[in-house]
C-alpha distance (Angstrom), angle and dihedral (degrees) to the residues before:
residue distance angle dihedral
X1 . . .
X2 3.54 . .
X3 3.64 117.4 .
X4 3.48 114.6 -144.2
X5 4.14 97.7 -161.1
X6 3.48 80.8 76.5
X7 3.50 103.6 74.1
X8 3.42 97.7 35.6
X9 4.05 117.3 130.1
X10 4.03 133.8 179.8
X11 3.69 109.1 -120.4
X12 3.67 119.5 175.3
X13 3.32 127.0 -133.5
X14 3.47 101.1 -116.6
X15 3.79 92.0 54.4
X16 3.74 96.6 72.2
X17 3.86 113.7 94.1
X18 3.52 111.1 -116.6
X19 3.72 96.6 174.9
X20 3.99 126.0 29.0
X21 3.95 117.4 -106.3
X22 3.72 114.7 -92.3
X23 3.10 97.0 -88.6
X24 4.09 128.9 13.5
X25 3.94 96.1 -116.5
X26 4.12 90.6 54.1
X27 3.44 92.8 81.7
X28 3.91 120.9 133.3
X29 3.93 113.4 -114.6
X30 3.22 126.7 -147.9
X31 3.83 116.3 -163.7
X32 3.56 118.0 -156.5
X33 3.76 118.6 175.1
X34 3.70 121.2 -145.6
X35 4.44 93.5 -146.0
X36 4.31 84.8 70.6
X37 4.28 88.6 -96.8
X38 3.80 116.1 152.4
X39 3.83 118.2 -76.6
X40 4.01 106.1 -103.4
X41 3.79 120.6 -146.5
X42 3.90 119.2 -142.4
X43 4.05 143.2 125.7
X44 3.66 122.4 -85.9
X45 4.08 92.1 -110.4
X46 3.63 81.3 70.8
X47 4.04 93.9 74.9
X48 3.23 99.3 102.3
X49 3.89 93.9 63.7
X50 3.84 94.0 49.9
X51 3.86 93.0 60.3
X52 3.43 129.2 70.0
X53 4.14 121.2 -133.7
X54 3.78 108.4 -84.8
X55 3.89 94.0 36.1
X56 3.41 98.7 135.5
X57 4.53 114.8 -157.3
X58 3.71 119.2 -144.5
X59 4.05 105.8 -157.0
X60 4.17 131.0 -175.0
X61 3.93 103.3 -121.1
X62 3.73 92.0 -174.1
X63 4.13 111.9 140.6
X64 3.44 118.7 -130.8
X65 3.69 118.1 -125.0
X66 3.47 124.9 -124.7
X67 3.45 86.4 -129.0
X68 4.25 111.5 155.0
X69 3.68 111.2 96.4
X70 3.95 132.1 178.1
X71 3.26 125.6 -143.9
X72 4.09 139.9 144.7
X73 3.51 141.3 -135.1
X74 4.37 129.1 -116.6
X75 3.68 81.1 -90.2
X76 3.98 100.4 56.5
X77 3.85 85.7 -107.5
X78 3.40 107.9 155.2
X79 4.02 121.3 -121.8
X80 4.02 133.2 -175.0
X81 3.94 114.4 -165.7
X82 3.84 122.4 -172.4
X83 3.65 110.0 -161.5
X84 3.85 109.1 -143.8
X85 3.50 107.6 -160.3
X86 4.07 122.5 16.7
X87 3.52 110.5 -111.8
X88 2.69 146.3 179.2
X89 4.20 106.1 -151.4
X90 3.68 122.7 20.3
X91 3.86 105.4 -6.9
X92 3.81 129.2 -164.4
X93 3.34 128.6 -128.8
X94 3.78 157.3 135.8
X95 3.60 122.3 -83.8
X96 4.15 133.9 179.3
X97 2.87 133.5 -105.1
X98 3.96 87.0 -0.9
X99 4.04 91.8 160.8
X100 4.10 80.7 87.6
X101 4.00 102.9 37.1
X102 3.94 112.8 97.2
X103 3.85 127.3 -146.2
X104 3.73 108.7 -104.0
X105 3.72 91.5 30.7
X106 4.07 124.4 134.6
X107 3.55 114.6 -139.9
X108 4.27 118.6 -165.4
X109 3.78 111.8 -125.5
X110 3.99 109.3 -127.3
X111 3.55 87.8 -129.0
X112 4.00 100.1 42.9
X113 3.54 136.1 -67.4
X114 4.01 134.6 44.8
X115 3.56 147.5 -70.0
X116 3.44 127.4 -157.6
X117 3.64 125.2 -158.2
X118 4.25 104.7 -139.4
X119 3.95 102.2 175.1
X120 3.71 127.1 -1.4
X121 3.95 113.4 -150.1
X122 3.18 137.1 -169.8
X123 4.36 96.2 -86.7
X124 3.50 92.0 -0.2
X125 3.63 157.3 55.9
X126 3.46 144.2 -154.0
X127 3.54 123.5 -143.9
X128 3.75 144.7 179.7
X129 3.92 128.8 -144.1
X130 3.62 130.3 -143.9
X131 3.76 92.4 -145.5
X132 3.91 125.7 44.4
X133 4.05 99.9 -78.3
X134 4.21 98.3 -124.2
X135 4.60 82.2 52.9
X136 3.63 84.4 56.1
X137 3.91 102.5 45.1
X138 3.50 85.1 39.4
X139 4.21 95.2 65.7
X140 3.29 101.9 19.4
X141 3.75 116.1 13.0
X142 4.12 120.0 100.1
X143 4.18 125.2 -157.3
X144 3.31 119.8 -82.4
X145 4.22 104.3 -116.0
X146 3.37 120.7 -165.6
X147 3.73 123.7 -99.3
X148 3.69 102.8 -110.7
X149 4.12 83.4 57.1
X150 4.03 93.2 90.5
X151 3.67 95.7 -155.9
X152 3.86 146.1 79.1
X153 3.89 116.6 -101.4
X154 3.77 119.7 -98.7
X155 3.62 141.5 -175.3
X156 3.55 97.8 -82.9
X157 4.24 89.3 59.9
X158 3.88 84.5 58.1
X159 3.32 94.3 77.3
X160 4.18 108.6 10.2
X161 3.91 88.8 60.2
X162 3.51 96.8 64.8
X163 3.77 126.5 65.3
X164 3.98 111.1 -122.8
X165 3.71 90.2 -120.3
X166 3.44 92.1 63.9
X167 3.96 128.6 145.4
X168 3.49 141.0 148.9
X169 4.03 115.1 52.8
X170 3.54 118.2 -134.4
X171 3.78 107.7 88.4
X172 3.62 129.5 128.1
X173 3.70 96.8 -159.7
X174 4.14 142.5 16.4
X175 3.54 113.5 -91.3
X176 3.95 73.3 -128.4
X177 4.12 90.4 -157.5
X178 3.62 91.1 72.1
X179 3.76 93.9 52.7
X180 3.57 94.6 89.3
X181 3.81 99.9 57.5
X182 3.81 116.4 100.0
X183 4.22 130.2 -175.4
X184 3.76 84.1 -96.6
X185 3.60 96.9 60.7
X186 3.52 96.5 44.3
X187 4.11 91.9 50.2
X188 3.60 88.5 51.5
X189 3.91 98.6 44.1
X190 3.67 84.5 52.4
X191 3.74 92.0 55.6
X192 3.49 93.4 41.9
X193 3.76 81.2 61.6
X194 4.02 94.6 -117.3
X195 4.24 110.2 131.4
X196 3.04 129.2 -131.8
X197 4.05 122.8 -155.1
X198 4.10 136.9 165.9
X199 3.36 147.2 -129.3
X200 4.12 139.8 173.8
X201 3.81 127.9 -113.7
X202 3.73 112.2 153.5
X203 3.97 99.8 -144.7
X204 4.02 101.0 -133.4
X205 4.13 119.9 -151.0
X206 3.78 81.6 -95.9
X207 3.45 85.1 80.2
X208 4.17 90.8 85.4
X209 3.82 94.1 28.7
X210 3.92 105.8 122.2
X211 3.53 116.0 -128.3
X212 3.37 127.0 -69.0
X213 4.09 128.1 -145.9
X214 3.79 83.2 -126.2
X215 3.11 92.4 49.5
X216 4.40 94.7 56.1
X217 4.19 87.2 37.4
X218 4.22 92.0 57.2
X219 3.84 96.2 26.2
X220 3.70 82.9 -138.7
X221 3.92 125.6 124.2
X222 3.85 142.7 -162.4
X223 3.68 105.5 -53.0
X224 3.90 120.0 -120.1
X225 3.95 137.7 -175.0
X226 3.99 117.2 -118.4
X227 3.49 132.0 158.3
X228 3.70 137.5 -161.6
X229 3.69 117.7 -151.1
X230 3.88 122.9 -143.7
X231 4.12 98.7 -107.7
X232 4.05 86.8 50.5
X233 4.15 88.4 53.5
X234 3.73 87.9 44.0
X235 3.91 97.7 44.5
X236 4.15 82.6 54.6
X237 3.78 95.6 41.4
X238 4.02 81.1 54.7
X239 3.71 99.6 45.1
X240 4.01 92.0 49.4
X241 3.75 86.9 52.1
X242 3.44 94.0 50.5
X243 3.75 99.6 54.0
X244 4.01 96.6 -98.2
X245 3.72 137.0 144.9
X246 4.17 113.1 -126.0
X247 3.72 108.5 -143.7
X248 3.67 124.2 -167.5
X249 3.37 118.2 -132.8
X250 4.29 100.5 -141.4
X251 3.88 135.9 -20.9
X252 3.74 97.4 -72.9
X253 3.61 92.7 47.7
X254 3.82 93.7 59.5
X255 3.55 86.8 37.5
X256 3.79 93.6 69.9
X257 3.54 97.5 26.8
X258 4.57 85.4 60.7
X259 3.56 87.2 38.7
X260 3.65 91.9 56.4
X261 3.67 98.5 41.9
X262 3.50 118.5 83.3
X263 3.79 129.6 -130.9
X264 3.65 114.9 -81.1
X265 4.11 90.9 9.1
X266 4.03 123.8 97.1
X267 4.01 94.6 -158.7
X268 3.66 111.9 80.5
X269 4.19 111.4 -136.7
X270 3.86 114.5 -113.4
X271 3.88 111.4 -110.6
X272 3.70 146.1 104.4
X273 3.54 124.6 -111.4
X274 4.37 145.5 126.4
X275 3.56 115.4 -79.8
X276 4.31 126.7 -161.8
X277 3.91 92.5 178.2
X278 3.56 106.5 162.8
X279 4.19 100.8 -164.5
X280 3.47 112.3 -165.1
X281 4.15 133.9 155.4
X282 3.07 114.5 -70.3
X283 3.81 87.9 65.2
X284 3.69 131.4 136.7
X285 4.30 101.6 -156.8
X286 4.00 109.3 -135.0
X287 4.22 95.1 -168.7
X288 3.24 107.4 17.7
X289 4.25 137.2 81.3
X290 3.86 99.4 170.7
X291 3.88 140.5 -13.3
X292 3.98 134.4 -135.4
X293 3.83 101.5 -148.5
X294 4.31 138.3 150.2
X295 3.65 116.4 -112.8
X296 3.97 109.3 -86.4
X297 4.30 139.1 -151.9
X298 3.41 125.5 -63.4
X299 3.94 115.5 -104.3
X300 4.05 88.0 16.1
X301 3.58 129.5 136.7
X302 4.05 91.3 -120.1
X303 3.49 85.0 60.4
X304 3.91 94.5 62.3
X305 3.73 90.5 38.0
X306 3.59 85.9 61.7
X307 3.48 99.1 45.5
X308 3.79 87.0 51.0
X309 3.83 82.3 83.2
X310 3.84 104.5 47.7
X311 3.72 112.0 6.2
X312 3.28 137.1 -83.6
X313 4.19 94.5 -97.9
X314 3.80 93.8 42.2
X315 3.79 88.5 46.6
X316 3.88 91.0 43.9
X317 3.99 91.0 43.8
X318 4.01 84.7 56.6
X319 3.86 94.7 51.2
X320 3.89 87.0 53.5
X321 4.46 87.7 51.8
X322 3.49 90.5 50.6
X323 3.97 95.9 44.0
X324 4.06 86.4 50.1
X325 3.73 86.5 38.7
X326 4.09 85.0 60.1
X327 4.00 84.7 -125.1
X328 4.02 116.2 165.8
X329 3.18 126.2 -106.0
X330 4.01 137.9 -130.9
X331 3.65 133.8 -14.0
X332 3.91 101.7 -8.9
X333 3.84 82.2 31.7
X334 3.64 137.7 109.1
X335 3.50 131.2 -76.7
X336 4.30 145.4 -116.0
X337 3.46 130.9 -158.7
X338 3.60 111.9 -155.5
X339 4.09 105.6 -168.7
């Protein structure tokens, strides 16, 4: 069985990101080759030199969902729901403290309107709103940050975590290594003859849920919904034709793009579908020949996914660089390219 000691790490505090960089494209990037070279230090508005024409980048263009609402009970009790998925109908979601809330009952939304509690599980809930869910997040919702950020989401997190290329509405959280791309480095990774294609994986809460011993005994994770449209498949099909490397652009990118891909094949099928891919070293990668992604939690399945490229000492000997380095870490954090 796994052991999760070993891919433990010190991080201190003060290296995770609380705030973005000024702007997206300032970034730190770390390069680490998969052939053993040394690890390269540069900025992330330096992509376009590390690839090679006929790259071709496969990114998650999932939105994230406004999804953290306040409301309060008939007794001024305070409430916080985060809606997990974006309706519309019964929706489920998290709420606290839920040990008091009672099925049936009608919460007031802080910023108008009601919430009704439907079913009240064991971790979750199910509620119903009195407005169509995405008119609600829309005035009065705020983006879901992820615990180890120690503050309330402002204005500046409406807009800085979400990736410009985003699409589709219905995740939970950023896939945070597209957070650094801006319209200026996709212009000039297009003229630099690099592509650039898209696919959907809603990241679920699971996302930050530490590992379970379940989890290491089925090698099986949280499951997620991605799909892959036709023009991505094709755009890969190309590039592997052509003599080019597929990159994934973050963990939940490559997740879906090795779910997708049967064994034995290096073009992932076009469809739309949950995944629970737990990737993990040993690993042989089916669709993928390198990966852009931010620098992720100790003893966390991204971690191992990661490592799945490069080895877990390399990969661990590149986390220690980038702590002496004084890198940031996490979802505002900087960024590696593993290639």
């Amino acid at each position: 069985m796994i052991d999760l000691d070993d891919w433990d790490y010190f991080l201190p505090q003060d290296r995770i990101a609380s705030r973005p960089a000024p702007r997206r494209d300032d970034a730190r990037l770390l390069v680490v080759p998969r052939d053993g070279g040394p690890f390269r230090h540069r900025v992330f508005s330096d992509l376009v030199d590390l690839l090679r024409p006929g790259d071709l980048l496969v990114a998650n263009d999932t939105r994230v969902m406004a999804a953290r609402l306040h409301a309060h009970r008939e007794t001024g009790g305070k409430v916080e729901i985060l809606l997990l998925e974006p309706g519309p109908g019964p929706i489920r979601a998290l709420a606290r403290p839920a040990r008091k809330l009672r099925e049936g009952e009608v919460l007031a939304l802080d910023g108008g309107g009601t919430v009704q509690v439907t079913h009240k599980g064991a971790a979750e809930v199910v509620v119903t709103l009195d407005r169509p869910p995405e008119e609600v997040m829309a005035a009065q919702g705020a983006m879901p940050l992820p615990p180890y950020i120690r503050r309330p989401a402002d204005a500046e997190d409406a807009t800085r975590y979400q990736t410009v290329y985003a699409g589709p509405l219905g995740a939970a959280a950023a896939p945070t290594a597209g957070l650094h791309f801006t319209p200026a480095v996709l212009e000039r990774l297009s003229e630099g003859g690099v592509g650039f294609a898209t696919l959907t994986l809603h990241v679920g809460i699971g996302t930050f849920r530490p590992l379970r011993t379940e989890d290491l005994e089925r090698r099986r994770l949280h499951h997620e919904p991605f799909s892959i449209p036709p023009e991505t498949v094709e755009a890969i099909r190309r590039t592997r034709a052509e003599g080019g490397r597929v990159l994934a652009v973050g963990t939940t990118s490559a997740r879906a793009l090795e779910a997708a891909t049967p064994v034995g094949e290096r073009v992932p099928e076009a469809e739309a579908r949950m995944t629970d891919l737990f990737i993990h070293p040993p690993y042989t990668f089916r669709a993928l020949d390198g990966l852009l992604t931010n620098f992720h939690l100790p003893r966390s399945s991204l971690l191992m996914l990661v490592a799945a490229l490069v080895g877990r000492t390399r990969l661990l000997e590149a986390y220690r660089e980038a702590l002496e380095r004084g890198y940031r870490f996490y979802s505002y954090g900087d960024a590696m390219l593993l290639s």
